[in-house]
SEMARKE-747223 format. One record per residue (C-alpha): x, y, z; residue number from 0; residue in one letter. Coordinates in nm, 4 decimals, padded with zeros to 6 digits. Layout:
<rokols>
((X,Y,Z),NUM,A)
...
</rokols>
This chain:
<rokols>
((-12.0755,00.0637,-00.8210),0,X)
((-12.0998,00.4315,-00.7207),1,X)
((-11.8177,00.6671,-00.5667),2,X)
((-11.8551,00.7104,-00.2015),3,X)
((-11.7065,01.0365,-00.1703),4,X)
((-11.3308,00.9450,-00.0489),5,X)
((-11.0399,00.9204,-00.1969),6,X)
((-10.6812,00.8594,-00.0833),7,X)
((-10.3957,01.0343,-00.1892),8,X)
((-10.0243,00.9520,-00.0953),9,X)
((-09.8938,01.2597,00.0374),10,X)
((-09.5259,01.0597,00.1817),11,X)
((-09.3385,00.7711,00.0738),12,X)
((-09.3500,00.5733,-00.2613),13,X)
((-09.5831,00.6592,-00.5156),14,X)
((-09.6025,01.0386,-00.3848),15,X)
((-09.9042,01.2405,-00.5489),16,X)
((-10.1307,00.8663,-00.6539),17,X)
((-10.4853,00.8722,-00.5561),18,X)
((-10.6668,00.6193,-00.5050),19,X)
((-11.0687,00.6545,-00.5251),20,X)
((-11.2553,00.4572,-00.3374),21,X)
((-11.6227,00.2891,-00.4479),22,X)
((-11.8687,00.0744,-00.2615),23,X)
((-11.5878,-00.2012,-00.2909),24,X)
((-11.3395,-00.3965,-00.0983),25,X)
((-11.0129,-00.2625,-00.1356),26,X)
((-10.7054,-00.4274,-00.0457),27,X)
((-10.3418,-00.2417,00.0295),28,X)
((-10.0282,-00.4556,00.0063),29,X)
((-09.7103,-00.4745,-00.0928),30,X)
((-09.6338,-00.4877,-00.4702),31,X)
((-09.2998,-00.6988,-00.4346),32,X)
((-09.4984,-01.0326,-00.2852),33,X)
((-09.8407,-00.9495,-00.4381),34,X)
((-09.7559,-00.8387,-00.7889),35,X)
((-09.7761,-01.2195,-01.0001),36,X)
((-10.1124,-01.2070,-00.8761),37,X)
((-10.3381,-00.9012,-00.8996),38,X)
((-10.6128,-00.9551,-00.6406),39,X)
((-10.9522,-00.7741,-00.7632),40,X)
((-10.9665,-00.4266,-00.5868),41,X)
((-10.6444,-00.4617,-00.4399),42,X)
((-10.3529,-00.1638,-00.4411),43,X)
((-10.0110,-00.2348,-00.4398),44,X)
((-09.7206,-00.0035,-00.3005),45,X)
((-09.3193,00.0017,-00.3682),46,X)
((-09.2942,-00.0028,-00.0086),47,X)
((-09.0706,-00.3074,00.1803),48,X)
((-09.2378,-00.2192,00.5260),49,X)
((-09.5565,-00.2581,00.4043),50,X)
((-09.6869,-00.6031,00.4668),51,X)
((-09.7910,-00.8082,00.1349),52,X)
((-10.1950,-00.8206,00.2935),53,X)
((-10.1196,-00.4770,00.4850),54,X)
((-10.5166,-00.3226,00.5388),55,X)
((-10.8432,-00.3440,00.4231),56,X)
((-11.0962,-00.0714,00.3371),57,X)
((-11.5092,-00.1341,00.3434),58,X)
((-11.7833,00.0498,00.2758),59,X)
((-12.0496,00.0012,00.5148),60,X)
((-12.3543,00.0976,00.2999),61,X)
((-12.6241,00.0802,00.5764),62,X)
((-12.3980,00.3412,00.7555),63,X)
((-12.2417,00.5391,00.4714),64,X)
((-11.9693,00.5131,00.6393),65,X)
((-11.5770,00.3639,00.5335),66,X)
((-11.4150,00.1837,00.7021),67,X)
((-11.0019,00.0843,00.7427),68,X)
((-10.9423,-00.2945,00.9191),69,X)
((-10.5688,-00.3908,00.9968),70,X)
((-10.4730,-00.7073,00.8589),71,X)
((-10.0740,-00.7578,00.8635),72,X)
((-09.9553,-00.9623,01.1733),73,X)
((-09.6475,-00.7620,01.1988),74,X)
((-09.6779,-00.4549,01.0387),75,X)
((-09.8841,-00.1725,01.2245),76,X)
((-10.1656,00.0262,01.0792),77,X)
((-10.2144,00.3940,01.1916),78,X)
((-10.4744,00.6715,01.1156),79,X)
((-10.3488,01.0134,01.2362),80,X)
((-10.0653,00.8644,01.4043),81,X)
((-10.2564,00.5444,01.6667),82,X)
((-10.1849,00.1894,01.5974),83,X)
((-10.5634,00.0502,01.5165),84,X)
((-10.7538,-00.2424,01.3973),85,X)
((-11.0604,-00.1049,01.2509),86,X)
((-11.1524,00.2474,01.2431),87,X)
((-11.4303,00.4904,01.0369),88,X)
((-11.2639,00.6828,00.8288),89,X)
((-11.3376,01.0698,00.7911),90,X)
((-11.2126,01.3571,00.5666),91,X)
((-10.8515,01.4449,00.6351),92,X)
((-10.7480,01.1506,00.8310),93,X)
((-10.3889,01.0167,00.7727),94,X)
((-10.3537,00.6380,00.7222),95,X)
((-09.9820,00.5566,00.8012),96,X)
((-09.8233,00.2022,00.7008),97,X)
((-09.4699,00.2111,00.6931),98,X)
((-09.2901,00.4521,00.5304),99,X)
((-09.6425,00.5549,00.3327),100,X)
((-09.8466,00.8071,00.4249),101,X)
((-10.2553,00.8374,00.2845),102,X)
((-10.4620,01.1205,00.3496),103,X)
((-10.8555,01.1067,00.3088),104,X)
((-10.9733,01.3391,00.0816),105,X)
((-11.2974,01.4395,-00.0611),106,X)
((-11.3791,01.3261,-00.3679),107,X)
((-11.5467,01.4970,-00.6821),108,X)
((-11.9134,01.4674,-00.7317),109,X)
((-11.9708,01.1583,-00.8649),110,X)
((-12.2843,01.0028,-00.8234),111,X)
((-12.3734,01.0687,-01.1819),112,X)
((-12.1411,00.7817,-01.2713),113,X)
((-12.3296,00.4922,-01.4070),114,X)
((-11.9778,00.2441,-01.4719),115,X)
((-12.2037,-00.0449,-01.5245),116,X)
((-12.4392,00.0786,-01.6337),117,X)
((-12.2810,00.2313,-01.9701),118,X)
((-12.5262,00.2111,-02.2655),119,X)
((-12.5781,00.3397,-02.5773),120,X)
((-12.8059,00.6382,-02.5614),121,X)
((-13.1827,00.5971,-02.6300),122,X)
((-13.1929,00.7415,-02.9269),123,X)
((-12.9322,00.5417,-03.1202),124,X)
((-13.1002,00.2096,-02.9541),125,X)
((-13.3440,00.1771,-03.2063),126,X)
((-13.1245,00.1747,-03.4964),127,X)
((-13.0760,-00.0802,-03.7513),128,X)
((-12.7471,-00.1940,-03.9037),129,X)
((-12.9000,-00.4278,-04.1436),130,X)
((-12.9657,-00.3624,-04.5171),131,X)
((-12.7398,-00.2800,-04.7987),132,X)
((-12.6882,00.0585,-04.7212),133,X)
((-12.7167,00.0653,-04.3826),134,X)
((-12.3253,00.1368,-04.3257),135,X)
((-12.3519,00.4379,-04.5655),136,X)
((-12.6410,00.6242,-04.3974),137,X)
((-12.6253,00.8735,-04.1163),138,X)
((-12.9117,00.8205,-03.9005),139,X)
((-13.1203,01.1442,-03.9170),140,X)
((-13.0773,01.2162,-03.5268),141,X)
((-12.6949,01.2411,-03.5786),142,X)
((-12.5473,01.5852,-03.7324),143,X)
((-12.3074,01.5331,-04.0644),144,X)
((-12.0611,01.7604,-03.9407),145,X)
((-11.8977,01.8777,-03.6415),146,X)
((-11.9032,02.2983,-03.5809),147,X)
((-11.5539,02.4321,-03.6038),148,X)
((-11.5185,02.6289,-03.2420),149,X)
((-11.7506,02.4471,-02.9920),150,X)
((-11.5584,02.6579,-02.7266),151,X)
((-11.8396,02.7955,-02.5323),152,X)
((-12.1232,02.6159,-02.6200),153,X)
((-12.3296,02.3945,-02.3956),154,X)
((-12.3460,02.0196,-02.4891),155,X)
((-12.6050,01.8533,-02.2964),156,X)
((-12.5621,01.8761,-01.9283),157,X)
((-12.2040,02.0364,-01.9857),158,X)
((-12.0567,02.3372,-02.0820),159,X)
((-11.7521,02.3173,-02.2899),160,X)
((-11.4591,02.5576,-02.2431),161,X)
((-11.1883,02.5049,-02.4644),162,X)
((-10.9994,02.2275,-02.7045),163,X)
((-10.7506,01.9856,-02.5460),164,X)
((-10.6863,01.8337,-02.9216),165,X)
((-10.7849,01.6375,-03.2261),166,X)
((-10.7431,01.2582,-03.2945),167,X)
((-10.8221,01.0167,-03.5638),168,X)
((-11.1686,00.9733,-03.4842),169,X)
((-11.2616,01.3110,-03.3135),170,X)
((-11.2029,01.5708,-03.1164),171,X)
((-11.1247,01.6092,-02.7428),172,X)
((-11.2692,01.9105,-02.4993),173,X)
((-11.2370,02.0627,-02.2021),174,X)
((-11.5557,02.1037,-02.0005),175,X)
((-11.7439,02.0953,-01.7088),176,X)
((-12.0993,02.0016,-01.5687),177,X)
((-12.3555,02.2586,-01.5643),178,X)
((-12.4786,02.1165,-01.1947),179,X)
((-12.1310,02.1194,-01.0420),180,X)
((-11.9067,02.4025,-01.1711),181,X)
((-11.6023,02.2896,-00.9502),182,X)
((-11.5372,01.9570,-01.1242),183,X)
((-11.3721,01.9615,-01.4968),184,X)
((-11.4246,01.6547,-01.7803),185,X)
((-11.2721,01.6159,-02.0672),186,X)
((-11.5648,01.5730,-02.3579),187,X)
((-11.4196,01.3442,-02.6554),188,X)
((-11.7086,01.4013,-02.9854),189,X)
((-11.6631,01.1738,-03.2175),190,X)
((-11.6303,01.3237,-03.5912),191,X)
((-11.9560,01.2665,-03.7719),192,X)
((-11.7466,01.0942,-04.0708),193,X)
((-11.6821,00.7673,-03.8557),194,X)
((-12.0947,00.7802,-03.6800),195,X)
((-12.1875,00.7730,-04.0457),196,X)
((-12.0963,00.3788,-04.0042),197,X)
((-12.3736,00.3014,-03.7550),198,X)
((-12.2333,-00.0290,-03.6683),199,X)
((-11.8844,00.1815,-03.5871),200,X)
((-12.1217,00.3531,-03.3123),201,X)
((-12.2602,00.0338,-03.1804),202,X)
((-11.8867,-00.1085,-03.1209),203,X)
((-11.7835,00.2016,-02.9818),204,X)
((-12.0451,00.1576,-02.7338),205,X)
((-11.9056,-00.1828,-02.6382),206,X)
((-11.5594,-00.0632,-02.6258),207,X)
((-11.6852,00.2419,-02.4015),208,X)
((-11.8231,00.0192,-02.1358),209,X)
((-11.4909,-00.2245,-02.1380),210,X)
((-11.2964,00.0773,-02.0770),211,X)
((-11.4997,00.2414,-01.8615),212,X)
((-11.4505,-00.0819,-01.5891),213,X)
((-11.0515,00.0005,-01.5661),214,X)
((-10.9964,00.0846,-01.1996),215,X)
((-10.6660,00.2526,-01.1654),216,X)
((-10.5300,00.5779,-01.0280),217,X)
((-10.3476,00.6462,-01.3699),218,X)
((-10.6435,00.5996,-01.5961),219,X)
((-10.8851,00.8817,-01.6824),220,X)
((-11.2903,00.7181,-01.5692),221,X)
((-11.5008,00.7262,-01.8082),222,X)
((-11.8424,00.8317,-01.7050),223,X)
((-12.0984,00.8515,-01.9544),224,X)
((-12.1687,00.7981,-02.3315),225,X)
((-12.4284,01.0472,-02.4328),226,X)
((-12.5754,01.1932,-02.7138),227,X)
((-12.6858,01.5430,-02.8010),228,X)
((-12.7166,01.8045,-03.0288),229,X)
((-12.6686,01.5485,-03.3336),230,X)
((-12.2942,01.4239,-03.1396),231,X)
((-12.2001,01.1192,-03.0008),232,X)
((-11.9611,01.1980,-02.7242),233,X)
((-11.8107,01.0296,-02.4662),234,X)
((-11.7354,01.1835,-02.0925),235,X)
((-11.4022,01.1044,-01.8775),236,X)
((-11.2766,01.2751,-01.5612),237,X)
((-10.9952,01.4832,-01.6249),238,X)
((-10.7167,01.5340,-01.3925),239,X)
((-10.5445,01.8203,-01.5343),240,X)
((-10.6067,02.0195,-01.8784),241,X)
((-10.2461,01.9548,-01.9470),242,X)
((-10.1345,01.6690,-02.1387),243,X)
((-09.7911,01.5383,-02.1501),244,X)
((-09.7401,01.6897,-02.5465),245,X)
((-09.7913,02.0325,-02.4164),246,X)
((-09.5199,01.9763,-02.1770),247,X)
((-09.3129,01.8041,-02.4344),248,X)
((-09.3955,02.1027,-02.6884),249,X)
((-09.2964,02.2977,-02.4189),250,X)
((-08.9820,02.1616,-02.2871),251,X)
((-08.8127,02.1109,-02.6216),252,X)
((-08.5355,01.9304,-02.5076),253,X)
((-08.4801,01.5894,-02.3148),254,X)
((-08.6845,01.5666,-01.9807),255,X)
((-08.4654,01.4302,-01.6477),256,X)
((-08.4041,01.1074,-01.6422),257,X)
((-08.5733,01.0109,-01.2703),258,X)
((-08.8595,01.2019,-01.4236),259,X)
((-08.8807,01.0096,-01.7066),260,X)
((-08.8916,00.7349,-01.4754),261,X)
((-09.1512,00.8557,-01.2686),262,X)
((-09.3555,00.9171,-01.5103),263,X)
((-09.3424,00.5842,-01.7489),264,X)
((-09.3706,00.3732,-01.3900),265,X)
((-09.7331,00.5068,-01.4038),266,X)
((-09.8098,00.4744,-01.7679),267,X)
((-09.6596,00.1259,-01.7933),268,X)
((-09.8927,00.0237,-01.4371),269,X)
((-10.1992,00.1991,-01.6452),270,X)
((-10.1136,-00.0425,-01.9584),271,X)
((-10.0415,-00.3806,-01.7023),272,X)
((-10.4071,-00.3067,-01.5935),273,X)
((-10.6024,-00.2803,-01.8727),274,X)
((-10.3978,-00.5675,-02.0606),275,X)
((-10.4925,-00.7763,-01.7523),276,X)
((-10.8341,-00.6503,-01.8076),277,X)
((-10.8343,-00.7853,-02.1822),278,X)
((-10.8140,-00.4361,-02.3328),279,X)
((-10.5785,-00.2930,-02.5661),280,X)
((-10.5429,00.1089,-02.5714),281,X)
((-10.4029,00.1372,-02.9340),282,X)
((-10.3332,00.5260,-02.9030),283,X)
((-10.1188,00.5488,-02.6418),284,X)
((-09.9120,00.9077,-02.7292),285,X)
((-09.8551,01.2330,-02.5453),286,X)
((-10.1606,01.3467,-02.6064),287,X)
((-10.3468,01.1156,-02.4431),288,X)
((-10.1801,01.0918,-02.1262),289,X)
((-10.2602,01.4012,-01.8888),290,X)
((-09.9975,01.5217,-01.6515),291,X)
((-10.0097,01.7005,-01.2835),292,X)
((-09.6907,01.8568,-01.3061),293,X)
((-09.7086,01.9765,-00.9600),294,X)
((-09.6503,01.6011,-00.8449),295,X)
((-09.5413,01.4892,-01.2007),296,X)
((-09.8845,01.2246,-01.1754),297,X)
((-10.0221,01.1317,-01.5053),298,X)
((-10.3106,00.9166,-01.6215),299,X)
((-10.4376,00.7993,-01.9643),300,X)
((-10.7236,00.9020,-02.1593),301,X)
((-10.8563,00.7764,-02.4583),302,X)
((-10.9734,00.4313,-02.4877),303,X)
((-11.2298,00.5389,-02.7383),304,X)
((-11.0794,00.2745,-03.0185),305,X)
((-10.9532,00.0693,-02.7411),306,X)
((-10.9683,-00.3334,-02.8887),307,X)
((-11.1396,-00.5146,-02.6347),308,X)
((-10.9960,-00.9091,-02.6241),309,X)
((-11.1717,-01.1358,-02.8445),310,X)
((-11.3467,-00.7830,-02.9714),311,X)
((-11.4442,-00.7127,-03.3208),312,X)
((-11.1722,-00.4763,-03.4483),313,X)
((-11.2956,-00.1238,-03.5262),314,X)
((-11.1518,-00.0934,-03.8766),315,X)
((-11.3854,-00.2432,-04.0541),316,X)
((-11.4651,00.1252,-04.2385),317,X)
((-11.1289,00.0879,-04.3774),318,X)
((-11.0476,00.4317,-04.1503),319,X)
((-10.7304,00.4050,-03.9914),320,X)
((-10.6744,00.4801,-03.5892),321,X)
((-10.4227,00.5478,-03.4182),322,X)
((-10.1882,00.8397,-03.4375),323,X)
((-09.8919,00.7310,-03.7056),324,X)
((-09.6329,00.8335,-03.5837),325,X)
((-09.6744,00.5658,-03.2652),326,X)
((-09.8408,00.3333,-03.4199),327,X)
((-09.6398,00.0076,-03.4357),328,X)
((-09.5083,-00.1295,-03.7656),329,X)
((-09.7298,-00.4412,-03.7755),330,X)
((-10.0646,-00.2467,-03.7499),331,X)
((-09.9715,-00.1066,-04.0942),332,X)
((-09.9080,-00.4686,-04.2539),333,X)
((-10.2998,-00.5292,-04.1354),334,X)
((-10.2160,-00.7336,-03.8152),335,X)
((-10.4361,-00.7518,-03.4966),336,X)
((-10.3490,-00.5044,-03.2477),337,X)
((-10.2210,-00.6328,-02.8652),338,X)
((-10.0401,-00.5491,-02.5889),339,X)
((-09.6597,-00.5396,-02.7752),340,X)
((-09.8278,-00.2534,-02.9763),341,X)
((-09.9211,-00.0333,-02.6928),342,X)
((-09.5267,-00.0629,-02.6064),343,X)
((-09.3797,-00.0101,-02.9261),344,X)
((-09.5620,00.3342,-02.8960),345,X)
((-09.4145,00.3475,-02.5452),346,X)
((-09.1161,00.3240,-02.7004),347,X)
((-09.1800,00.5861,-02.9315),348,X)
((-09.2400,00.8401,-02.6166),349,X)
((-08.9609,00.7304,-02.4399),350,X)
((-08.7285,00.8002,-02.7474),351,X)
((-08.8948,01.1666,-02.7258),352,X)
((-08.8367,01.2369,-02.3705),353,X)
((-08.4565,01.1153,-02.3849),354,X)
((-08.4026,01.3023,-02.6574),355,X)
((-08.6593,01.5722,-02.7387),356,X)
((-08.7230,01.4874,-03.0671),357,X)
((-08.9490,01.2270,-03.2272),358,X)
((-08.7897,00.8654,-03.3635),359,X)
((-08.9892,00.8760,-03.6870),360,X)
((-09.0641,01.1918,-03.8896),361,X)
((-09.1599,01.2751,-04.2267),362,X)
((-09.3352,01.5893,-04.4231),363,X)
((-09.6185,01.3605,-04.4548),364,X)
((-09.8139,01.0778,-04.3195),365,X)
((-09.6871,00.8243,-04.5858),366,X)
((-09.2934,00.9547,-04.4931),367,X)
((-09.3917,00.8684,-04.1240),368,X)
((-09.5336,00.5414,-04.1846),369,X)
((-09.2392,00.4413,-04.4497),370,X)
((-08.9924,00.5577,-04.1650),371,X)
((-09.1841,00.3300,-03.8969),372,X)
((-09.1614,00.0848,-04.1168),373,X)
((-08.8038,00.0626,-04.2740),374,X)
((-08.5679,00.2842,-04.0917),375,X)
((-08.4316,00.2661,-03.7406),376,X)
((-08.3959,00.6122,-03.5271),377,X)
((-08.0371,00.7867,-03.4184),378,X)
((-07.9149,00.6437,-03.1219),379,X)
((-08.0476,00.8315,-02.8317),380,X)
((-07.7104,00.9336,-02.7331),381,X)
((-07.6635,01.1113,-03.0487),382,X)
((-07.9124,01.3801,-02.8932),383,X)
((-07.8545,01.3107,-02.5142),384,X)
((-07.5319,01.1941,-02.4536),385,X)
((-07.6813,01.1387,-02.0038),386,X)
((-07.8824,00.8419,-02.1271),387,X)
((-07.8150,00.5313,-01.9257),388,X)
((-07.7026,00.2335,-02.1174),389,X)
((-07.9650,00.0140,-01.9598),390,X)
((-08.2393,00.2705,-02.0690),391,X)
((-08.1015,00.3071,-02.4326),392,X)
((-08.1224,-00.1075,-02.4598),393,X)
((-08.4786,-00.1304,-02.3120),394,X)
((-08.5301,00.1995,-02.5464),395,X)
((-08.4506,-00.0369,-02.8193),396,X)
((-08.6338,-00.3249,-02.7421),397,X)
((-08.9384,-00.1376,-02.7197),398,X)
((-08.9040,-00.0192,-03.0889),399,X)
((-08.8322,-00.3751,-03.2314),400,X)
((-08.9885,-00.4106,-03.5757),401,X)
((-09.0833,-00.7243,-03.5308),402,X)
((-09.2927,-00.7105,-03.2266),403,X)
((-09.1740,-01.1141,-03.1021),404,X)
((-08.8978,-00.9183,-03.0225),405,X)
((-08.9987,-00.6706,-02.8092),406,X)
((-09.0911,-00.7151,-02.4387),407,X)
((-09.3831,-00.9833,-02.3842),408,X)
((-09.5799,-00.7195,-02.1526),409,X)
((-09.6404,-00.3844,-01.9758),410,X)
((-09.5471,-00.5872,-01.6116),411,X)
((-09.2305,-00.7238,-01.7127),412,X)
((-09.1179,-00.3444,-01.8808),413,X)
((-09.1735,-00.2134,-01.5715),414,X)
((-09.0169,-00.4790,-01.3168),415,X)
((-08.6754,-00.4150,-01.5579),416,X)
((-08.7314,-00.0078,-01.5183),417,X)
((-08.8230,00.0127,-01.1366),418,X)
((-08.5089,-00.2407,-01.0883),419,X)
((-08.2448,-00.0338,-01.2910),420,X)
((-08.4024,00.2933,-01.1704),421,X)
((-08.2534,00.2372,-00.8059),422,X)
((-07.8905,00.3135,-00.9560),423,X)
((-07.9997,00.6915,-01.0244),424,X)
</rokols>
């Protein structure tokens, strides 16, 4: 399943600033209000009511290289660059126009490197073996035991990294680009050589990879490739902007706007309803791993290195613990499997921040933070903010629950409750 070198971006109407890419697969555009109980494979759903429910359909034609729009609604019109049609090829810059929505073709970034499913472990870790005694305790002697402190300007493979975007739990996340095509910027996560040491740990983190790496959605970072090189295992993702949302936040120090807090925890929570659909947990979702377009306020997540894939083996088994504390949900501490209510405790956690500007839990240390998390409940946003709507103080709160049966039952249902209350602003 390789890019065909379109995308669509929304450049009017609901959803401003989304892009859509578009691979050598059906693709269906509809309405979200009708469609959303059911998420069709390769479909795309739009807050739009004058968009039909089965609005258009979009085809590669492979013998042609060549895509292809076909109207489908029987009420509705379809239009590229302004004529009502049935089918038409599509080229760079045309404007698709259903409704009140507005889709531009655009080109997009080099891609045919992109092996999604094809996603394997590299060659050279293939032919290691788990089993023995002490085969969790030994590096295999193609892997380096430590990680250089500035890679900033080194080459890694086929890329050339530029600069650190930031640390996490079980490495270290870059900014680079590919030697081949300059233009087009990845973000480079290395894993620290103290988790590789557990071979098996590598092997998992393969499987996990290529789970994550299936997730089709506009506000999720591809992954493209899991390589190795130079004694690092390292994974590859897009990257849509250098900026993450904690650089903003860092930034901002204060509470963000409310409608943009809206818009932007619409996309994350439609990023988390896909991959729980898809059987796959995130398990770090924080600031840091979301990147943000500030020009159109469009984010995506990153990150699913220690993603738990459903019915998965769990990725703990060194005894290290992932996640980032200070969003981690309470139960992951007590030893309990990870699922979807924990990815929205920690949304919780980040809506709390951008209401208020300042974290829920803190401590000088990581046992404070996880004692906090544990036993204490945070100010009431107010306290900081005092413009905080009532309904998004008590969905605030039920995100952060303790006990996560009492939190919302899923990523969907958090949204359907914020786009619903959000029409009042």
């Amino acid at each position: 399943m390789f890019n065909s070198g379109f995308q669509l971006k929304v450049i009017e109407g609901p959803g401003y600033g989304r892009v859509i890419p578009l691979h050598t697969v059906e693709i269906c555009l509809g309405r979200a209000q009708d469609a959303q109980q059911v998420s069709a494979p390769g479909a795309v759903y739009f807050m739009e009511g004058t968009v039909s429910r089965i609005h258009a359909r979009l085809l590669w034609d492979d013998r042609s290289k060549v895509y292809k729009i076909q109207h489908l609604s029987k009420t509705n019109q379809t239009k590229v660059n302004e004529k009502v049609i049935q089918e038409h090829v599509l080229e760079f810059g045309d404007r698709i126009g259903m409704g009140k929505l507005v889709l531009e073709v655009q080109k997009a970034p080099k891609a045919d490197h992109i092996r999604t499913d094809l996603l394997e472990l590299p060659p050279s870790l293939k032919g290691v073996n788990p089993g023995g005694n002490n085969a969790l305790s030994r590096v295999p002697p193609q892997l380096s035991d430590s990680l250089p402190s500035e890679m900033a300007g080194r080459r890694l493979g086929e890329y050339q990294i530029e600069k650190e975007l930031g640390r996490g739990s079980v490495g270290r996340v870059y900014l680079a680009h590919h030697t081949t095509w300059n233009d087009h910027k990845y973000a480079i996560k290395i894993l620290a050589p103290e988790v590789t040491r557990d071979v098996s740990f590598v092997q998992r983190f393969q499987m996990e990879a290529k789970v994550a790496s299936s997730l089709r959605h506009p506000n999720i970072i591809q992954v493209t490739d899991i390589c190795v090189s130079d004694g690092l295992v390292y994974l590859v993702m897009e990257c849509l902007s250098p900026r993450s949302l904690q650089t903003v936040i860092d930034e901002t120090k204060g509470p963000f706007p409310i409608k943009r807090i809206v818009r932007i925890l619409e996309q994350l929570l439609s990023a988390l309803d896909h991959a729980h659909s898809h059987g796959v947990i995130h398990r770090d979702v924080k600031p840091g791993n979301i990147l943000i377009d500030e020009s159109r306020d469009s984010i995506a997540l990153t990150d699913f290195s220690i993603a738990k894939v459903k019915d998965g083996i769990r990725l703990t088994s060194t005894g290290v613990l992932l996640g980032t504390v200070e969003y981690m949900a309470p139960e992951l501490f007590e030893g309990q499997a990870a699922d979807a209510r924990a990815d929205l405790y920690a949304v919780g956690v980040i809506l709390y921040e951008l209401l208020t500007g300042v974290p829920p839990f803190r401590g000088k240390t990581t046992a404070e933070v996880i004692k906090s998390q544990l036993l204490h409940l945070p100010a009431h946003p107010k306290t900081y903010n005092p413009n905080v709507p009532d309904w998004l103080v008590q969905m605030n709160f039920i995100l952060l629950q303790k006990n996560p049966e009492h939190r919302f039952s899923s990523a969907r249902d958090v949204r359907a409750n914020l786009l619903e209350y959000s029409q009042s602003l």
